[in-house]
N, CA, C and O atoms as CSV, one atom per row, in Angstrom:
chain,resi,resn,atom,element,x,y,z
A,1,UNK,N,N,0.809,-1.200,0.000
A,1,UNK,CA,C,0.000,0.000,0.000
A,1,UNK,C,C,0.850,1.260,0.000
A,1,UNK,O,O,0.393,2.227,-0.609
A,2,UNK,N,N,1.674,1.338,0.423
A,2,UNK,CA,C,2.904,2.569,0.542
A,2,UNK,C,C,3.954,2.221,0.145
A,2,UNK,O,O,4.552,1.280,0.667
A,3,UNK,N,N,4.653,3.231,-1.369
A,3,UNK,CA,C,5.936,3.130,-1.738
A,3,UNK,C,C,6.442,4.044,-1.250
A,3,UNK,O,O,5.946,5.161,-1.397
A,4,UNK,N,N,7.783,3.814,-0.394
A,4,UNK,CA,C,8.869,4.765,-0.574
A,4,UNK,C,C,9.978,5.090,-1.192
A,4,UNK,O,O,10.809,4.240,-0.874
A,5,UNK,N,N,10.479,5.921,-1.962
A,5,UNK,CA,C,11.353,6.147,-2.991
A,5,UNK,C,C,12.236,6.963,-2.334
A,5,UNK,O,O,11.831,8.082,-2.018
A,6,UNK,N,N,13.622,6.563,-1.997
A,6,UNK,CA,C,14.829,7.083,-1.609
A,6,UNK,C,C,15.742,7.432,-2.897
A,6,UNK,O,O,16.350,6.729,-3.704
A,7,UNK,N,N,15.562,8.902,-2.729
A,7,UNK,CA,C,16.722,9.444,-3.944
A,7,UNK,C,C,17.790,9.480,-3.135
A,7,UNK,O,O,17.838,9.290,-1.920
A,8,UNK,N,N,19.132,9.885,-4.335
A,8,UNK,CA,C,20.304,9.835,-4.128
A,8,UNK,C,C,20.524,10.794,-3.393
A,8,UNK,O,O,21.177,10.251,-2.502
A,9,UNK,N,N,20.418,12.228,-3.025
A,9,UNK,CA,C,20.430,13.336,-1.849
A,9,UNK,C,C,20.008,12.826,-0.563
A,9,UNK,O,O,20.275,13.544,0.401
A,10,UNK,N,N,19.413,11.752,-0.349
A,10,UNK,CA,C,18.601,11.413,1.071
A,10,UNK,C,C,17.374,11.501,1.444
A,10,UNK,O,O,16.807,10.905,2.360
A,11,UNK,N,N,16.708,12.764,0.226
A,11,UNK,CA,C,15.722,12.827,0.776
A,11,UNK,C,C,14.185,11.550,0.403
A,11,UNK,O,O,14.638,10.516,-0.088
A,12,UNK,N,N,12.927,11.517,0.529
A,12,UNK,CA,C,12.449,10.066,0.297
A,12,UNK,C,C,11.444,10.401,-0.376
A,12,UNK,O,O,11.097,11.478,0.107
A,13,UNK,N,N,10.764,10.135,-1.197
A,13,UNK,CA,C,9.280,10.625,-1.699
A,13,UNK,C,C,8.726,9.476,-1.493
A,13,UNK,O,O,9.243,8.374,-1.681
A,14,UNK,N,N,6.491,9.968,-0.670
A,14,UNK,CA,C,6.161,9.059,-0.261
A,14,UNK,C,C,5.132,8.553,-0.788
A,14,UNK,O,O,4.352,9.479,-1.010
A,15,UNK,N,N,4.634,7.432,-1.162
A,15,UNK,CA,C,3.366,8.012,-2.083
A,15,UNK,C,C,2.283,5.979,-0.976
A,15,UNK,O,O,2.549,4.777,-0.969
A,16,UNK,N,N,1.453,6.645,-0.491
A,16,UNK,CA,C,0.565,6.043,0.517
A,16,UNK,C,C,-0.714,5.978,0.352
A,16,UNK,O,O,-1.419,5.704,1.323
A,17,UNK,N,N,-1.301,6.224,-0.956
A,17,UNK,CA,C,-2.313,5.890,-1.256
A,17,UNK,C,C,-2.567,4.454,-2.035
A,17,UNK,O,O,-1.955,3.985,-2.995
A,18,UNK,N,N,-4.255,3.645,-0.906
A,18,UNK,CA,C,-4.362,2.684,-1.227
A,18,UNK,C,C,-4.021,1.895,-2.599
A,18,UNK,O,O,-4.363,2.561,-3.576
A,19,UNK,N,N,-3.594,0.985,-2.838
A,19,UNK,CA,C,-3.573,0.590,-4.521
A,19,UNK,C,C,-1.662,0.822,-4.850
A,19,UNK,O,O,-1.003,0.063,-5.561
A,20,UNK,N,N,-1.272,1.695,-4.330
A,20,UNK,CA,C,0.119,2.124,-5.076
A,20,UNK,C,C,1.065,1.014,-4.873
A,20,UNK,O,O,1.055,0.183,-3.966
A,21,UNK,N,N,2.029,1.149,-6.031
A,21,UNK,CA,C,2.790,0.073,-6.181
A,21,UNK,C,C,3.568,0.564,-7.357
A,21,UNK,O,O,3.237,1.426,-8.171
A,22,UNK,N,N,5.049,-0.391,-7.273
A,22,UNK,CA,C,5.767,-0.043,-8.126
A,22,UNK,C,C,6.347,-0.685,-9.103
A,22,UNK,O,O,5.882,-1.823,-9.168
A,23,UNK,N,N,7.417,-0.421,-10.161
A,23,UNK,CA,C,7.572,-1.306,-11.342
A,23,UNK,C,C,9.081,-0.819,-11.792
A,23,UNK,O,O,9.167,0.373,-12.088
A,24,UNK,N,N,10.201,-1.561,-11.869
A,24,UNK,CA,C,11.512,-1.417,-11.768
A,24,UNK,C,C,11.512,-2.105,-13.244
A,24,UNK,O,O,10.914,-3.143,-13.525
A,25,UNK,N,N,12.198,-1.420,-14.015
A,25,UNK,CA,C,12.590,-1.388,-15.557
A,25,UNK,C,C,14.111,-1.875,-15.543
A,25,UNK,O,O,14.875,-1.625,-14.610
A,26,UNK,N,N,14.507,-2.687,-16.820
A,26,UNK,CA,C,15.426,-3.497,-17.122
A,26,UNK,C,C,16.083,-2.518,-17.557
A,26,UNK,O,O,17.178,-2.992,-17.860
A,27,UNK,N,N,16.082,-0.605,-17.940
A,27,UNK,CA,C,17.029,0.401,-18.337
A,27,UNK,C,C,17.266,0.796,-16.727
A,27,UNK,O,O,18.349,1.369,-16.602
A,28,UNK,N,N,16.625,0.662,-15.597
A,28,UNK,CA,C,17.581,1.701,-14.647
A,28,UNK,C,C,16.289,2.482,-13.971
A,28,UNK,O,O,16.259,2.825,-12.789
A,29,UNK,N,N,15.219,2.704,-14.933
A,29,UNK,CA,C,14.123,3.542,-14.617
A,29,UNK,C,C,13.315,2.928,-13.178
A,29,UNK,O,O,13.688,1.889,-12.634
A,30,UNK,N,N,12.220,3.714,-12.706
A,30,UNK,CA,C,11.504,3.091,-12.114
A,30,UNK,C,C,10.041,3.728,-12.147
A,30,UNK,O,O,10.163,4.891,-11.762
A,31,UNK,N,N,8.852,3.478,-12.415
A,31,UNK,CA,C,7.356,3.760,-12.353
A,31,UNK,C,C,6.841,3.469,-11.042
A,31,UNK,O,O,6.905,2.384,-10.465
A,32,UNK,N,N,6.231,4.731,-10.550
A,32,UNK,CA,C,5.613,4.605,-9.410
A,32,UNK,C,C,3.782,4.656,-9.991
A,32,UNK,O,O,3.252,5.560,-10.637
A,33,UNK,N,N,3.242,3.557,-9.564
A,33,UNK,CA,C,1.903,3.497,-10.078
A,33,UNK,C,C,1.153,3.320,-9.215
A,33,UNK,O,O,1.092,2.394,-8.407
A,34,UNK,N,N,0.364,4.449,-9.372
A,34,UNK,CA,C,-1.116,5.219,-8.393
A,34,UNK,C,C,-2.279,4.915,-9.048
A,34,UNK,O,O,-2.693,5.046,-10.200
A,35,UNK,N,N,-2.872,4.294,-7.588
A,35,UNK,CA,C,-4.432,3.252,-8.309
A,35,UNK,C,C,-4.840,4.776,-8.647
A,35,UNK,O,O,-4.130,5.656,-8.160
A,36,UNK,N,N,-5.925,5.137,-9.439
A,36,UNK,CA,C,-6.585,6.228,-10.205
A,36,UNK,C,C,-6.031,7.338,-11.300
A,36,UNK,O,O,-6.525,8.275,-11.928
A,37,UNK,N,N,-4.336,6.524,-11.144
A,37,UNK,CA,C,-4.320,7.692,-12.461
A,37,UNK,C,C,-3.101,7.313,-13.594
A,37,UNK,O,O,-1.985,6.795,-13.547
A,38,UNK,N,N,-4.024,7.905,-14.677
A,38,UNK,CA,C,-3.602,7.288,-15.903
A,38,UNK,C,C,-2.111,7.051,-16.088
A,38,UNK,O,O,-1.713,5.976,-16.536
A,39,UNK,N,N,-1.454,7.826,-15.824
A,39,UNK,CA,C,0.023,7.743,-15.843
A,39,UNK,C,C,1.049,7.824,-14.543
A,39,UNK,O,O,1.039,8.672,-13.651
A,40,UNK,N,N,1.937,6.694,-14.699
A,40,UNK,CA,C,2.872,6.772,-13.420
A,40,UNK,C,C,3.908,7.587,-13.530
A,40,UNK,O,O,4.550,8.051,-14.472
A,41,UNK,N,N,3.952,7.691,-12.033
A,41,UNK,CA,C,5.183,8.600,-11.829
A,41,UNK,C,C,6.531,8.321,-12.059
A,41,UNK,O,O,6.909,8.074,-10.914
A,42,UNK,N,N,7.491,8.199,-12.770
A,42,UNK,CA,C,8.521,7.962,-13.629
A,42,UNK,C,C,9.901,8.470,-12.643
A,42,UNK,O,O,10.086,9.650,-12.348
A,43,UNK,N,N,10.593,7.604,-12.314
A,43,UNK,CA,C,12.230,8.187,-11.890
A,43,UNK,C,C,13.271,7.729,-12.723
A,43,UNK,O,O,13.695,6.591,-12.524
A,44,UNK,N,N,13.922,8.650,-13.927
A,44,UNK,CA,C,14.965,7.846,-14.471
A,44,UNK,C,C,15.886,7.249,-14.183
A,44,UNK,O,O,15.755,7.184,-12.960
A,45,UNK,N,N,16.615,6.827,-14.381
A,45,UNK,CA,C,17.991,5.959,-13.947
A,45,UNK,C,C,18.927,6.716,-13.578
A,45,UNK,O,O,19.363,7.569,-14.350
A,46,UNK,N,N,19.326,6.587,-12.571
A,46,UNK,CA,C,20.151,7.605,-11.483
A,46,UNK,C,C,19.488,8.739,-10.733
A,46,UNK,O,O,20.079,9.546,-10.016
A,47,UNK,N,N,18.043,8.702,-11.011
A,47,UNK,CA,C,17.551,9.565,-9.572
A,47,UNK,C,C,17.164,9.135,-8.277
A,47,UNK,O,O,16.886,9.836,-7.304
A,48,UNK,N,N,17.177,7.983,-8.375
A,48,UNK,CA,C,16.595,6.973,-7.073
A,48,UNK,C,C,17.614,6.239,-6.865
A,48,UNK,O,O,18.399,5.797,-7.704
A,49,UNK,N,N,17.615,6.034,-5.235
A,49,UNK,CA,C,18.695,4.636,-4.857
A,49,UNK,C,C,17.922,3.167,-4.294
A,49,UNK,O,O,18.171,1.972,-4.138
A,50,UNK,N,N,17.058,3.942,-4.156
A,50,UNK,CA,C,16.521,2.192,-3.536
A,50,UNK,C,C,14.645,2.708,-3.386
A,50,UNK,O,O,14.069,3.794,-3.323
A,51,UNK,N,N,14.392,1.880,-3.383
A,51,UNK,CA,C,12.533,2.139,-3.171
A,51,UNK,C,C,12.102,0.479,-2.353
A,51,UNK,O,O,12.633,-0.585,-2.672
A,52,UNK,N,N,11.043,0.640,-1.282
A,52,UNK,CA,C,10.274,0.067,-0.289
A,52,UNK,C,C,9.022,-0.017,-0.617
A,52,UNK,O,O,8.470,1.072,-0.778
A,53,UNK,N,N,8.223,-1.188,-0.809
A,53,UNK,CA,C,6.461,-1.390,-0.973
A,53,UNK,C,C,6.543,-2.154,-2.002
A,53,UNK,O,O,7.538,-2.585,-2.585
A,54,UNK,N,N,4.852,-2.380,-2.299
A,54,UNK,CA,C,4.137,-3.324,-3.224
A,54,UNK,C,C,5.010,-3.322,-4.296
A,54,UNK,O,O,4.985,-2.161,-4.704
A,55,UNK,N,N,5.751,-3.951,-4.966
A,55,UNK,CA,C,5.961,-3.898,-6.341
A,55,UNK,C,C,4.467,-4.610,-6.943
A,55,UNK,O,O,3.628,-5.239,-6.297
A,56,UNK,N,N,4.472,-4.303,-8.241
A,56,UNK,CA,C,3.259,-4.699,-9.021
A,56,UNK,C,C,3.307,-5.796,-9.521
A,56,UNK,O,O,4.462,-5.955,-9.916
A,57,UNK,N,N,2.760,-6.581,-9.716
A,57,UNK,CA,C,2.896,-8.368,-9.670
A,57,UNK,C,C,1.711,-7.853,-11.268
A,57,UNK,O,O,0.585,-7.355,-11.257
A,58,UNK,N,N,2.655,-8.277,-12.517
A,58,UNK,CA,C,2.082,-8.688,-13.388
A,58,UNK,C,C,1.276,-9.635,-13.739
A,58,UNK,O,O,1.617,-10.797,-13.520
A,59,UNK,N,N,0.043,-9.354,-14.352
A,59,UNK,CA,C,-0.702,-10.743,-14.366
A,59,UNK,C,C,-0.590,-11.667,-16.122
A,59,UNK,O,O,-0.942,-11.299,-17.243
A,60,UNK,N,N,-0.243,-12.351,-15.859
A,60,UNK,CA,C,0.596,-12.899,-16.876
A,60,UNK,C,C,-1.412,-13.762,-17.614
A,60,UNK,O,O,-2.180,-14.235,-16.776
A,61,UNK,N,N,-1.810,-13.750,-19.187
A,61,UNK,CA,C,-3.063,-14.211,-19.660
A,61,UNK,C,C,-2.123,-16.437,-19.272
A,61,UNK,O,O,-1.138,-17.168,-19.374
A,62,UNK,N,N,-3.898,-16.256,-18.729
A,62,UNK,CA,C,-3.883,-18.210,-19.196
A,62,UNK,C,C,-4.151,-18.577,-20.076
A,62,UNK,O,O,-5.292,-18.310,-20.453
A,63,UNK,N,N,-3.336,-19.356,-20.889
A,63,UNK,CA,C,-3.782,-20.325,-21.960
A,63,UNK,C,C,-5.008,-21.283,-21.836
A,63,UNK,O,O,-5.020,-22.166,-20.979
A,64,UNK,N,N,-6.209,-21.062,-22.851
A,64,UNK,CA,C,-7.355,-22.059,-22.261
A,64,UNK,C,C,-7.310,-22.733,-23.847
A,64,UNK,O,O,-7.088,-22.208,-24.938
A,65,UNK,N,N,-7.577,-23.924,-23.511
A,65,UNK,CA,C,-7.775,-24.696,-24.459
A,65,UNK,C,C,-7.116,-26.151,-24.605
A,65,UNK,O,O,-7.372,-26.849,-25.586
């Protein structure tokens, strides 16, 4: 339910609304994604050092048949 995002200065951005969760990219990036809105919040590669909470658990389609 609460990500915290630790940039490289120390300081933390907090984002604690129900639903939020996050998504760590194979370039470095990272998406912070807020249940209600269309677009996530984006940290490129080298503005963040570490981040805490839900990561987002992809839901991968079942094969039926």
């Amino acid at each position: 339910m609460t990500v915290t995002v630790t940039l490289h200065d120390g300081e933390c951005d907090e984002y604690s609304r129900f639903g939020d969760s996050y998504v760590k990219h194979h370039d470095g990036s990272l998406d912070v994604v807020r249940r209600g809105e269309r677009k996530p919040h984006r940290y490129e590669s080298g503005q963040w050092a570490d981040v805490a909470g839900n990561e987002k658990a992809w839901k991968r389609p079942r094969l039926w048949g």
